[in-house]
C-alpha atoms as an extended CHARMM CRD file, in Angstrom:
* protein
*
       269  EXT
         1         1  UNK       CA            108.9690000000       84.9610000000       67.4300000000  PROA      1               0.0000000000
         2         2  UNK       CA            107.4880000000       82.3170000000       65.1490000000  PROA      2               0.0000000000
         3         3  UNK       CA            106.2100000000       80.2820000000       68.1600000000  PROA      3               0.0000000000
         4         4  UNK       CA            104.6270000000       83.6870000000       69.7760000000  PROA      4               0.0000000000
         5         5  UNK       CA            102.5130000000       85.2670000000       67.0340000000  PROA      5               0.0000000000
         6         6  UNK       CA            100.5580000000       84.1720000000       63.9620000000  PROA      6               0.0000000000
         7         7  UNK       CA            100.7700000000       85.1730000000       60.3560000000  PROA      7               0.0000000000
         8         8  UNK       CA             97.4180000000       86.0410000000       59.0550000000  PROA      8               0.0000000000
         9         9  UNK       CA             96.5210000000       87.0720000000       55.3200000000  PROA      9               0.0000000000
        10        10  UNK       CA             95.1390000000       90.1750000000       55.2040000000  PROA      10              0.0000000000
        11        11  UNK       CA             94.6590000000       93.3620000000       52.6850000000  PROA      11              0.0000000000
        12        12  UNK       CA             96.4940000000       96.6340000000       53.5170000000  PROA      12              0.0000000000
        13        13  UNK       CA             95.3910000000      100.3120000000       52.1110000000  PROA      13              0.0000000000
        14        14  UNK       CA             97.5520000000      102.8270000000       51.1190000000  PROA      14              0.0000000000
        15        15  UNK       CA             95.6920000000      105.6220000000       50.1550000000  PROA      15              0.0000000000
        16        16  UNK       CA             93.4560000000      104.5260000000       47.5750000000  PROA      16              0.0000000000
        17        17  UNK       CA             95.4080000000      101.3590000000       47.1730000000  PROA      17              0.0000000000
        18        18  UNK       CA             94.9230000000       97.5120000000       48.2880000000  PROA      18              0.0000000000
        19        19  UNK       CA             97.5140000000       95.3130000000       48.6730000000  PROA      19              0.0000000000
        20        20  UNK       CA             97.5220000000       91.4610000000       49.5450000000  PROA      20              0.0000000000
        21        21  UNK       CA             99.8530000000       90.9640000000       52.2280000000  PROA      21              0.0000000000
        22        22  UNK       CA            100.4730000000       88.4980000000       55.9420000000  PROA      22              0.0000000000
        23        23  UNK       CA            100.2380000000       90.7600000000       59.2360000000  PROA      23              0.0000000000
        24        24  UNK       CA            101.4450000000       89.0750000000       62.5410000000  PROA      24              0.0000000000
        25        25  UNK       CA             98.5970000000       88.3570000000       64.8580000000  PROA      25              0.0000000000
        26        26  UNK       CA             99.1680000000       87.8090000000       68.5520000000  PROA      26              0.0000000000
        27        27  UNK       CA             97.4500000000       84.2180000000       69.8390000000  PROA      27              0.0000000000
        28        28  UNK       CA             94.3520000000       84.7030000000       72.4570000000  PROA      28              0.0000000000
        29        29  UNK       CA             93.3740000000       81.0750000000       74.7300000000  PROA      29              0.0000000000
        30        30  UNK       CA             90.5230000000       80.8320000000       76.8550000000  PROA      30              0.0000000000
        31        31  UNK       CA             92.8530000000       78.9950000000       80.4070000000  PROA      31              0.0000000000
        32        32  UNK       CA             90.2410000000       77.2610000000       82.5620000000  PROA      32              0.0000000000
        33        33  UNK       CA             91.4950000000       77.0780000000       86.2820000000  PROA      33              0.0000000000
        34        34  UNK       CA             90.1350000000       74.3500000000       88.7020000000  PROA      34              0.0000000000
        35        35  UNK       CA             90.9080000000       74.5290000000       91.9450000000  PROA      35              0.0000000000
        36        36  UNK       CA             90.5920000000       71.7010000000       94.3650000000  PROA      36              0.0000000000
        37        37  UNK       CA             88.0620000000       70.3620000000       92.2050000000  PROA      37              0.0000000000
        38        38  UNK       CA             86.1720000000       73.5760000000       91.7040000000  PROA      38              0.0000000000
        39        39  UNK       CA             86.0430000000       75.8870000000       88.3690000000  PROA      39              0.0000000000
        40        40  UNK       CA             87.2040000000       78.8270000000       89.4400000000  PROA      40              0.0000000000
        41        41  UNK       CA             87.5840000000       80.9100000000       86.1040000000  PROA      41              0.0000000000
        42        42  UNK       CA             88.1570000000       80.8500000000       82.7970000000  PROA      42              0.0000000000
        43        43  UNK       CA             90.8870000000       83.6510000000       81.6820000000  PROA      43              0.0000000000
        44        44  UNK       CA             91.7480000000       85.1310000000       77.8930000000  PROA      44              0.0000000000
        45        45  UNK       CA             95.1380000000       85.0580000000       78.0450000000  PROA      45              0.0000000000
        46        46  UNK       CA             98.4930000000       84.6270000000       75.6700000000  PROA      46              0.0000000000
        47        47  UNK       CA             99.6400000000       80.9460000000       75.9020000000  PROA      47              0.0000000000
        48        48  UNK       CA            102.4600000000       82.0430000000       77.8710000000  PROA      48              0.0000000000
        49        49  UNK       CA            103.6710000000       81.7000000000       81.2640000000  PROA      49              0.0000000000
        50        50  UNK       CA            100.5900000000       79.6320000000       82.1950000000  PROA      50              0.0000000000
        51        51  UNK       CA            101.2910000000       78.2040000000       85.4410000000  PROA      51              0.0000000000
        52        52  UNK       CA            102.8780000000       81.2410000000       86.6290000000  PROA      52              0.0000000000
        53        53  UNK       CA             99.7250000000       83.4940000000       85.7510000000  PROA      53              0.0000000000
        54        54  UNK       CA             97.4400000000       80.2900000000       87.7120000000  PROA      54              0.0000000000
        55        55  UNK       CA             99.7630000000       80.8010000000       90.5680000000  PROA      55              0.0000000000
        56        56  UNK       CA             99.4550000000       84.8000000000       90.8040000000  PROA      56              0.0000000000
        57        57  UNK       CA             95.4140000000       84.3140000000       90.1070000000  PROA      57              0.0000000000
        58        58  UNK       CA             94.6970000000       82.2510000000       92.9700000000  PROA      58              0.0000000000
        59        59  UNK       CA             97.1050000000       84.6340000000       95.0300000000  PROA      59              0.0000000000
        60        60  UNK       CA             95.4250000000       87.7590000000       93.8630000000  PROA      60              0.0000000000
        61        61  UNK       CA             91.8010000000       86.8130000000       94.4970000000  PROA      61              0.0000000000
        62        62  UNK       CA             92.9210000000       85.4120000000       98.0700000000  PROA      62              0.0000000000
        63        63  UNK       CA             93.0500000000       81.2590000000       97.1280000000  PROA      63              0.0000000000
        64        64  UNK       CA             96.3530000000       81.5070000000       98.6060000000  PROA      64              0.0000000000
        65        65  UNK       CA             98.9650000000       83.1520000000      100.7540000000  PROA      65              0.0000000000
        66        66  UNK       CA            102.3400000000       80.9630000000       99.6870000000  PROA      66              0.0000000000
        67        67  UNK       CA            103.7240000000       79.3870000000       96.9910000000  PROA      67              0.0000000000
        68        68  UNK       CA            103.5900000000       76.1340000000       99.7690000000  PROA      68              0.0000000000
        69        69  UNK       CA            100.1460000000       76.5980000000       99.4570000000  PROA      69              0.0000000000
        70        70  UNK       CA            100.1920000000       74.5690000000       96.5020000000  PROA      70              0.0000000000
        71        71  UNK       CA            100.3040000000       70.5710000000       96.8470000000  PROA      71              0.0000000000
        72        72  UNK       CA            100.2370000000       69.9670000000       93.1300000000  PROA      72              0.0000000000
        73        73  UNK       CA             99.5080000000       71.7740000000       89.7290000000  PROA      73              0.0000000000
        74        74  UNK       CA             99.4360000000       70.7920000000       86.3670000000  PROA      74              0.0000000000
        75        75  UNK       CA             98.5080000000       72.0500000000       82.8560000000  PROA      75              0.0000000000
        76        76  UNK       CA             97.1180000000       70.3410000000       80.2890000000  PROA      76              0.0000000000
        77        77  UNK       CA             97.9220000000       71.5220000000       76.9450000000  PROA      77              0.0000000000
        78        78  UNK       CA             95.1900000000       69.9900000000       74.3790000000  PROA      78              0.0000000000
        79        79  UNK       CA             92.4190000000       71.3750000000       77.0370000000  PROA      79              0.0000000000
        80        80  UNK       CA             93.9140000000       74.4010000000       77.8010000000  PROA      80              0.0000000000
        81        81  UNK       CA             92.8820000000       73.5900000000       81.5020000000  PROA      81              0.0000000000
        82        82  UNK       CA             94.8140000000       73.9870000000       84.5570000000  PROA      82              0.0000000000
        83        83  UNK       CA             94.7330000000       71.9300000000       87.1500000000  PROA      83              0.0000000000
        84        84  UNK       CA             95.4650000000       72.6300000000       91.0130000000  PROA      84              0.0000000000
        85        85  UNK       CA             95.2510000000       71.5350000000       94.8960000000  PROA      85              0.0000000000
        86        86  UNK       CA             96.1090000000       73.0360000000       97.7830000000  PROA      86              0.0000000000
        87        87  UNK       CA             94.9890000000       74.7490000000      100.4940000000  PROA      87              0.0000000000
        88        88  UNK       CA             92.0150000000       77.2920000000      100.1170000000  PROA      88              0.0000000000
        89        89  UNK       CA             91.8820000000       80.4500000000      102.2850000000  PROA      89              0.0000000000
        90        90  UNK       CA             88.7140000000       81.6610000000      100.1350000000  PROA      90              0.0000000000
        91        91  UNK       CA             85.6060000000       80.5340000000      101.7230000000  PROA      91              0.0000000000
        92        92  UNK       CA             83.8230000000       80.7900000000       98.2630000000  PROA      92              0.0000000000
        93        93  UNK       CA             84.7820000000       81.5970000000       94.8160000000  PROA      93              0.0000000000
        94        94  UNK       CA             81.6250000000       83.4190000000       94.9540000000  PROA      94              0.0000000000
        95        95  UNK       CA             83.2840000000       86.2690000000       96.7980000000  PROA      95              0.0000000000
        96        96  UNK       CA             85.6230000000       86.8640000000       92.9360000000  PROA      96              0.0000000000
        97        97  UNK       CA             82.8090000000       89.0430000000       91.7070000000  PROA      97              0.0000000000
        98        98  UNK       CA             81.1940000000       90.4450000000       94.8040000000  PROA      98              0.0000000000
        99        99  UNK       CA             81.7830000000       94.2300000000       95.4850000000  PROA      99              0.0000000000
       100       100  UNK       CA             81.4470000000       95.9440000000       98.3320000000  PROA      100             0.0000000000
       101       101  UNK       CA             81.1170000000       99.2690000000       99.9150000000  PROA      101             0.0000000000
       102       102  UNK       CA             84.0960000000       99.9870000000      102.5770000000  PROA      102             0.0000000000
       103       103  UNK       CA             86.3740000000      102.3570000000      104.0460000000  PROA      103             0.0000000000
       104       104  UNK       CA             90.0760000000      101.7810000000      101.8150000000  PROA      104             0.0000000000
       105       105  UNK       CA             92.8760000000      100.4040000000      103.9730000000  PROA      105             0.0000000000
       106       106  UNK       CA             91.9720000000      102.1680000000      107.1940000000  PROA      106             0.0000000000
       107       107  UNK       CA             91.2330000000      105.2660000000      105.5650000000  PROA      107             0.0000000000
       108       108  UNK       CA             87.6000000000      107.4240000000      105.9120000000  PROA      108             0.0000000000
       109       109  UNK       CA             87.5750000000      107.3160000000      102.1830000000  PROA      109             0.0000000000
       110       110  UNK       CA             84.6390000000      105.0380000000      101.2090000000  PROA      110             0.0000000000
       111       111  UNK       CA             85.8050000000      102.9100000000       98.5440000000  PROA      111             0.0000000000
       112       112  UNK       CA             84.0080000000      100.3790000000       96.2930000000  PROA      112             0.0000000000
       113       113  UNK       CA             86.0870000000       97.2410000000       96.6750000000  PROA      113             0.0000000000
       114       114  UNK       CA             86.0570000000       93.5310000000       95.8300000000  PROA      114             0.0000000000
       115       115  UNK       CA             85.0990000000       91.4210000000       98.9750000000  PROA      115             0.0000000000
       116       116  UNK       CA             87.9660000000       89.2790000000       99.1970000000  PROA      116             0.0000000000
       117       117  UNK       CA             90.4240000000       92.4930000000       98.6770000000  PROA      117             0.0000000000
       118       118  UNK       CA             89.1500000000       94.8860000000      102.1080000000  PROA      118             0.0000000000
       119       119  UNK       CA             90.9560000000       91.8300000000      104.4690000000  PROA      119             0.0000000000
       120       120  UNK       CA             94.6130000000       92.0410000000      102.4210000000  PROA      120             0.0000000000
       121       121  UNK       CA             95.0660000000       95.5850000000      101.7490000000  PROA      121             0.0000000000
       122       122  UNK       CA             97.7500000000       97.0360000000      104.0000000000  PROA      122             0.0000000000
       123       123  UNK       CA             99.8010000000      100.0920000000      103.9630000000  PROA      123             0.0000000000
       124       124  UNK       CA            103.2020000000       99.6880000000      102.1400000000  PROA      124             0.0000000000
       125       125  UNK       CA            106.0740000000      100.8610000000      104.6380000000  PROA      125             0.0000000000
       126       126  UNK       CA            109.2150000000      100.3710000000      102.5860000000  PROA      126             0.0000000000
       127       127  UNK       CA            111.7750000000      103.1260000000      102.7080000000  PROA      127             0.0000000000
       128       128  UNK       CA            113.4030000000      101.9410000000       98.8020000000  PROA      128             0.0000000000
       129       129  UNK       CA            114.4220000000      105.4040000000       97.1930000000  PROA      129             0.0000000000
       130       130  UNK       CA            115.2940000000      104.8270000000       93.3430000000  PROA      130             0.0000000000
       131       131  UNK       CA            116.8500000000      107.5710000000       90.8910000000  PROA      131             0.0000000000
       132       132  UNK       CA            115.4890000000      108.6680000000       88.2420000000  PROA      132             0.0000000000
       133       133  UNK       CA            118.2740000000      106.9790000000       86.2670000000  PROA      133             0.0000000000
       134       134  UNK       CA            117.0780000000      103.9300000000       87.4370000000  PROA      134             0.0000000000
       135       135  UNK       CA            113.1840000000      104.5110000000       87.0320000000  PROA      135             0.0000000000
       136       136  UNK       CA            114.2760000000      105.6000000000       83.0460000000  PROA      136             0.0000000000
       137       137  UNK       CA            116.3170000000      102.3720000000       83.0030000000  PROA      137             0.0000000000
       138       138  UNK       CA            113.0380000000       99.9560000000       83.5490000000  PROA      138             0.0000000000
       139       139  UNK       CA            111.2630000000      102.0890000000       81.0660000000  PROA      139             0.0000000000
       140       140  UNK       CA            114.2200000000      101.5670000000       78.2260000000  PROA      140             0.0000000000
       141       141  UNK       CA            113.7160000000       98.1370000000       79.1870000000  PROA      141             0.0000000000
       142       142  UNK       CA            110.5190000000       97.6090000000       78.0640000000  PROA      142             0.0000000000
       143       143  UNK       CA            111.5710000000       99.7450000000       74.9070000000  PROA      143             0.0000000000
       144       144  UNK       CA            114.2540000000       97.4840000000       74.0020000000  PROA      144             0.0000000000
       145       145  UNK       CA            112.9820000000       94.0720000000       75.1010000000  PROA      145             0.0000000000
       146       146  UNK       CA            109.4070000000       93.6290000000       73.2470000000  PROA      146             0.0000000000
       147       147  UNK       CA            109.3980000000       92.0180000000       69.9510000000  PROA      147             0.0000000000
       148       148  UNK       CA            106.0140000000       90.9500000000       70.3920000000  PROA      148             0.0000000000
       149       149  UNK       CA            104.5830000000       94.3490000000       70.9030000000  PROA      149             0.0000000000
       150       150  UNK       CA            106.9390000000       95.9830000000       68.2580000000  PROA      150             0.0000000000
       151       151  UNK       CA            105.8440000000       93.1230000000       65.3420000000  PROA      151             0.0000000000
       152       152  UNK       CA            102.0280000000       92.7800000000       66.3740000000  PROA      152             0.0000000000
       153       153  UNK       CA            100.7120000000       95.5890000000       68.7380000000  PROA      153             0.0000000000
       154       154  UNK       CA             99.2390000000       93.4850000000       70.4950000000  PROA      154             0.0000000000
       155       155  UNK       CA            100.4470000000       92.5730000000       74.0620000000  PROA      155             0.0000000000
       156       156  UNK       CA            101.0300000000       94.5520000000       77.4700000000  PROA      156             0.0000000000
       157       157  UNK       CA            104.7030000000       93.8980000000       79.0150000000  PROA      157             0.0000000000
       158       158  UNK       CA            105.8670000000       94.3010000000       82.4230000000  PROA      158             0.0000000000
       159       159  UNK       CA            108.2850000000       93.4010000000       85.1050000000  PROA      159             0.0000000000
       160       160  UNK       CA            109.7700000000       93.4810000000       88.3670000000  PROA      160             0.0000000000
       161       161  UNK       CA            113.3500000000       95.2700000000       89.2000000000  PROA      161             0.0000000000
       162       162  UNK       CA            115.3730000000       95.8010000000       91.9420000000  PROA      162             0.0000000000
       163       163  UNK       CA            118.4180000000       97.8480000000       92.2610000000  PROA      163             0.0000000000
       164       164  UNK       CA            118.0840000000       98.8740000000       88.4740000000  PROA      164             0.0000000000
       165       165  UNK       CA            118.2560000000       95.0330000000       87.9080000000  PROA      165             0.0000000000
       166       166  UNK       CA            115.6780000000       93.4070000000       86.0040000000  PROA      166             0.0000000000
       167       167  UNK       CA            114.4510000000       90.2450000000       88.0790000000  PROA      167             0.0000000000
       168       168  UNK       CA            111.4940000000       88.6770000000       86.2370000000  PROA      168             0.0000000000
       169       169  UNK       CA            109.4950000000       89.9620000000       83.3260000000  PROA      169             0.0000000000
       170       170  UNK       CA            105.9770000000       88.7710000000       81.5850000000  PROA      170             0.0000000000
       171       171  UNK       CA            103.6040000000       89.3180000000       78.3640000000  PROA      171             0.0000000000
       172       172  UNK       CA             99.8960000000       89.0500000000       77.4080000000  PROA      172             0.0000000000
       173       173  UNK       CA             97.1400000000       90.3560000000       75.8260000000  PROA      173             0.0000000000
       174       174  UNK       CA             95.3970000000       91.5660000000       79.2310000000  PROA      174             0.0000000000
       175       175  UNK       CA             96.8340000000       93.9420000000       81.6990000000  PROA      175             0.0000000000
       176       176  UNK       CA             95.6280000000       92.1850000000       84.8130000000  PROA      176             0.0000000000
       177       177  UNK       CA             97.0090000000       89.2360000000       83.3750000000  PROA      177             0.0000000000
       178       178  UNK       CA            100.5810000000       90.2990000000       83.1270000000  PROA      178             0.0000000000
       179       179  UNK       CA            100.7200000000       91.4140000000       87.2920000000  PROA      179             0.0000000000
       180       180  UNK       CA             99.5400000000       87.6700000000       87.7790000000  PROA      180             0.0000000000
       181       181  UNK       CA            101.8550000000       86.3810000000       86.0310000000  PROA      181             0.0000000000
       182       182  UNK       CA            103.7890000000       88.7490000000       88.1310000000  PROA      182             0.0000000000
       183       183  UNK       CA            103.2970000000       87.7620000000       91.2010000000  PROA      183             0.0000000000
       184       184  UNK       CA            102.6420000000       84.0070000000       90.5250000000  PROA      184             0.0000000000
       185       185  UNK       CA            106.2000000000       83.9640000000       89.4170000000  PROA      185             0.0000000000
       186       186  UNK       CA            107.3920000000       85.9590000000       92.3670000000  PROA      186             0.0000000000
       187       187  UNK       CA            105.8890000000       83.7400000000       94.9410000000  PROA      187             0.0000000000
       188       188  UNK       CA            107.4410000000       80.3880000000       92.9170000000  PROA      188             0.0000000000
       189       189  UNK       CA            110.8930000000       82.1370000000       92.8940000000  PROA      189             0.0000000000
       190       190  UNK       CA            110.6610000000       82.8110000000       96.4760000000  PROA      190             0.0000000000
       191       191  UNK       CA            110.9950000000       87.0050000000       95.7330000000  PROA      191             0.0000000000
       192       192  UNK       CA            110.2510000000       89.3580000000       99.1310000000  PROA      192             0.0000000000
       193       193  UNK       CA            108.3800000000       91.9060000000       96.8790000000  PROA      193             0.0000000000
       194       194  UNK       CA            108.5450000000       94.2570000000       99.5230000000  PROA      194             0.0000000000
       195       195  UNK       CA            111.2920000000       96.8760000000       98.3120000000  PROA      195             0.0000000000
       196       196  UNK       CA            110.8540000000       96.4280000000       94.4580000000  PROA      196             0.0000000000
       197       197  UNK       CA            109.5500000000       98.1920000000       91.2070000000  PROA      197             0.0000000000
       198       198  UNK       CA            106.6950000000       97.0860000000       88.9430000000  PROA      198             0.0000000000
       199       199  UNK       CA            107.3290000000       98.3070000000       85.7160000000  PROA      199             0.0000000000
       200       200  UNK       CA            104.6490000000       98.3230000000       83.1560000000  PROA      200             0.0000000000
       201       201  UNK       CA            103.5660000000       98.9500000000       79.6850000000  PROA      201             0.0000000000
       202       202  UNK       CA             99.8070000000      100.1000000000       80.0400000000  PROA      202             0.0000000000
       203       203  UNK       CA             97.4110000000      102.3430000000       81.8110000000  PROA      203             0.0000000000
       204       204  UNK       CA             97.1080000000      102.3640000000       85.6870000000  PROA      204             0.0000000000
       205       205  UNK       CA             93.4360000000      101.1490000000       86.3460000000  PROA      205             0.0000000000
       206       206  UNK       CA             92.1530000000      100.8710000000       90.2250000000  PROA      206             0.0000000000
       207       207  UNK       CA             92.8710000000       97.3350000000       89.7790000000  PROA      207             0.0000000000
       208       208  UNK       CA             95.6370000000       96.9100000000       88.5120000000  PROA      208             0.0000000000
       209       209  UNK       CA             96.6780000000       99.4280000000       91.9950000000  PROA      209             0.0000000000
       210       210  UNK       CA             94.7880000000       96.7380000000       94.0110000000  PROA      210             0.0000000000
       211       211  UNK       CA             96.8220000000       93.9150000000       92.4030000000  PROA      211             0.0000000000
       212       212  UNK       CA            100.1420000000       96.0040000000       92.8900000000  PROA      212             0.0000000000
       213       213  UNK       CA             99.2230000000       96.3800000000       96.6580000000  PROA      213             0.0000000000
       214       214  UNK       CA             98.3420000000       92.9170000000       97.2990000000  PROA      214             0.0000000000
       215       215  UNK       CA            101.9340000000       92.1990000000       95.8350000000  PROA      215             0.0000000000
       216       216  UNK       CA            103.4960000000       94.3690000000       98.1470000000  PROA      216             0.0000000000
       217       217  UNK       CA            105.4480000000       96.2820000000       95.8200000000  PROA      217             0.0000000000
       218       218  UNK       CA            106.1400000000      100.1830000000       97.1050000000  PROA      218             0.0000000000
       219       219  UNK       CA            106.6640000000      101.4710000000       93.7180000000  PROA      219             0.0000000000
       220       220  UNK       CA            105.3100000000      101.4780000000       90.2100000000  PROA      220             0.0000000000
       221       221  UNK       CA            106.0810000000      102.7140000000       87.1110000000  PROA      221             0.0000000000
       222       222  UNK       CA            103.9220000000      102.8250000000       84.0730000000  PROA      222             0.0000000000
       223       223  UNK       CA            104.1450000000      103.7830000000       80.5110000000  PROA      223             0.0000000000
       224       224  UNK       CA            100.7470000000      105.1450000000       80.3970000000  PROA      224             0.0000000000
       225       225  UNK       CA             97.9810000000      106.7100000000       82.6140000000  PROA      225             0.0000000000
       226       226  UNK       CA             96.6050000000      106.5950000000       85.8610000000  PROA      226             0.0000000000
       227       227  UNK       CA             92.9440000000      106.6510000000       86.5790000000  PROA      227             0.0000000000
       228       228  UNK       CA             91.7270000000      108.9780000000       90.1300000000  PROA      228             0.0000000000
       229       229  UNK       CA             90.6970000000      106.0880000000       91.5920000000  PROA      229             0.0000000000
       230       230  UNK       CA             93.9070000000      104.2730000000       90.8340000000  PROA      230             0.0000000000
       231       231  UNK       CA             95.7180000000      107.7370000000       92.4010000000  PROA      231             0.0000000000
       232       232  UNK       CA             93.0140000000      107.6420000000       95.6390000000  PROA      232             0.0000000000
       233       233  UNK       CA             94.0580000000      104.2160000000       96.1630000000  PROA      233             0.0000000000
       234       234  UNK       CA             97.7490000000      104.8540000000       96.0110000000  PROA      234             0.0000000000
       235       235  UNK       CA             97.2650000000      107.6070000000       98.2040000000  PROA      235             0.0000000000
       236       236  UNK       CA             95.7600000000      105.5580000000      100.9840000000  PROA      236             0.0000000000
       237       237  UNK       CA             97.8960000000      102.5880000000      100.1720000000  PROA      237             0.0000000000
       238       238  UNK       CA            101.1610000000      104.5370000000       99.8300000000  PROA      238             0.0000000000
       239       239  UNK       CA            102.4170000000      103.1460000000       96.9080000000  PROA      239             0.0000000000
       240       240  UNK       CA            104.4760000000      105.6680000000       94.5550000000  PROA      240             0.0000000000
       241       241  UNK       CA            102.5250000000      105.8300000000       91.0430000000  PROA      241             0.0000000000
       242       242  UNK       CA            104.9320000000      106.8920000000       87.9030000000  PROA      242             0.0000000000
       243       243  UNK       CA            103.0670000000      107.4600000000       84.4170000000  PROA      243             0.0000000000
       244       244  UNK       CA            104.2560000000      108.6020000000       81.2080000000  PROA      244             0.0000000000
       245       245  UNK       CA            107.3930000000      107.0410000000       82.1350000000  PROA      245             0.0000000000
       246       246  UNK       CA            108.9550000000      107.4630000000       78.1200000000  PROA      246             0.0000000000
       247       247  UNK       CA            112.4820000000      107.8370000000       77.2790000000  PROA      247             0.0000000000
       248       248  UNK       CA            113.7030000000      110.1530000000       79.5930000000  PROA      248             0.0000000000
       249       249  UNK       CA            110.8160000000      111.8490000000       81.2080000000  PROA      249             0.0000000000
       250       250  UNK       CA            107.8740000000      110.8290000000       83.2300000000  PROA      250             0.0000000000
       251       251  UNK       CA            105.4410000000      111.9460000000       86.0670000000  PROA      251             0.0000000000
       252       252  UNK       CA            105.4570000000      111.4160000000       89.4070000000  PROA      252             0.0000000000
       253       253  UNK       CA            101.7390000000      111.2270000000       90.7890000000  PROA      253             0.0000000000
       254       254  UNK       CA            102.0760000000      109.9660000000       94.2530000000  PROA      254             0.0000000000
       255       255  UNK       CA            104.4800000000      109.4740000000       96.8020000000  PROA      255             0.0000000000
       256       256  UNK       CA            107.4390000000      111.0730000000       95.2870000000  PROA      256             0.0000000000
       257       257  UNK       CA            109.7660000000      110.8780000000       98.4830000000  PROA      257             0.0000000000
       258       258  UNK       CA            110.7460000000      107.2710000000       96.8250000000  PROA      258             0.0000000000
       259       259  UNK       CA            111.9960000000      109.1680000000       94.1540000000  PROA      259             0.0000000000
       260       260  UNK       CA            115.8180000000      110.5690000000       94.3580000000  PROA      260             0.0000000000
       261       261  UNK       CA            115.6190000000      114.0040000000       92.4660000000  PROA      261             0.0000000000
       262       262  UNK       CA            118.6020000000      115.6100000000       91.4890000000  PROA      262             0.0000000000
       263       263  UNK       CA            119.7890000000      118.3860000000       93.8030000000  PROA      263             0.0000000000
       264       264  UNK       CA            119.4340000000      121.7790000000       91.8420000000  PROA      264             0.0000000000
       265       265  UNK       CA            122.3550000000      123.1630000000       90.1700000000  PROA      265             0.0000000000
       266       266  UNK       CA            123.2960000000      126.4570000000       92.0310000000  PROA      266             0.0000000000
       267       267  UNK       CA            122.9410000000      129.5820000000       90.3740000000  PROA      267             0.0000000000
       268       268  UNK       CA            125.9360000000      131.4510000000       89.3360000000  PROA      268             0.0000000000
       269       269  UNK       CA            126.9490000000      134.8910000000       91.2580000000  PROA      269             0.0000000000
């Protein structure tokens, strides 16, 4: 814990009373990503995971396709820079923050998408059925396994599980940061995404749907909210949307044929 959050003096009030007292602050880095020679982005981020969350960035905004795609990487500490080469399937980072206007996966639905997202978006087709056993597991999970969050406040926490079995799990301070990290350790552990859960500690924007989908995962679970667009998306993308998922209860927004409900008791004659 000492390595992963900061004390910082501070004063406390209790009711009309100060006290002088240390509060544990989470760390924030500005990560500056070149690729091939090329600044690409700079991304607030916890010093954590940092080559794994390069990885799932470049993969997410359509740099690459593969894990092979990457020649050679390295990070350099005292910079907080990242350094990368490979091969490019972006024609221009230009196309990061360029939106367009286009019908969603197929769909009629005019959507307003990123321009490097309408080529990648596909349908998810998986067939995985979890219990709700299992969907309450991941969410005890993330209950049980975040000292960060439970000393500071001040991270999102996620993973990825299969089978009820926890596979690979990440931290930061930003949502979209934590499904990069995500992915970019998926993709350098060799993981077929395909038929696995995202579990997650925060609320379910549109893209943080989009970066789900481009991860080809069927099935996510969330501790908070969804937004509509978020559920339109899921909709047209198929993808099962859980929120609320606390303890033992949650909602089921989308999808729910991935979801094994109990059969109902039968009534007594």
């Amino acid at each position: 814990m000492s390595t992963e959050a900061i004390r910082y003096s501070i004063l406390k009030a209790q009711d009309h009373t100060f006290i002088q007292t240390e509060d544990l602050i989470v760390p924030e880095i500005p990560l500056t990503l070149f690729f091939n020679d090329e600044e690409i982005a700079t991304l607030l981020c916890s010093p954590s995971q940092l080559e794994d969350l390069a990885y799932g960035f470049l993969f997410s905004e359509g740099f690459i396709h593969s894990a092979a795609d990457i020649q050679w990487l390295k990070y350099d500490p005292k910079l907080n820079i990242v350094w990368a080469e490979g091969t490019s399937y972006l024609a221009s980072k230009d196309l990061l923050n360029k939106r367009t206007f286009s019908a969603c996966c197929g769909k009629s639905r005019v959507a307003l998408n990123f321009a490097n997202d309408k080529d990648r978006l596909q349908r998810q087709t998986s067939n995985v059925q979890i219990s709700l056993e299992e969907a309450y597991g991941y969410t005890r999970y993330l209950q049980d396994h975040s000292p960060l969050f439970q000393a500071t406040g001040g991270i999102h926490s996620g993973g990825i599980g299969s089978q009820g079995k926890v596979l690979l799990t990440s931290y930061d301070i930003g949502r979209h940061n934590v499904f990069d990290k995500l992915a970019g350790a998926a993709l350098r552990s060799g993981i077929k995404t395909t038929d696995h859960v995202v579990f997650f500690s925060g609320r379910i924007s549109s893209e943080i749907l989009l970066k789900l989908a481009k991860m080809n995962i069927p099935v996510l679970i969330a501790r908070s909210a969804p937004t509509e667009l978020a559920l339109k998306f899921a909709q047209d993308l198929n993808i099962t949307v859980i929120g609320f998922a606390r303890g033992d209860r949650l909602n089921i927004y989308t999808c729910p044929e991935r979801i094994l409900l109990p059969s109902p008791t039968p009534s007594e004659t």
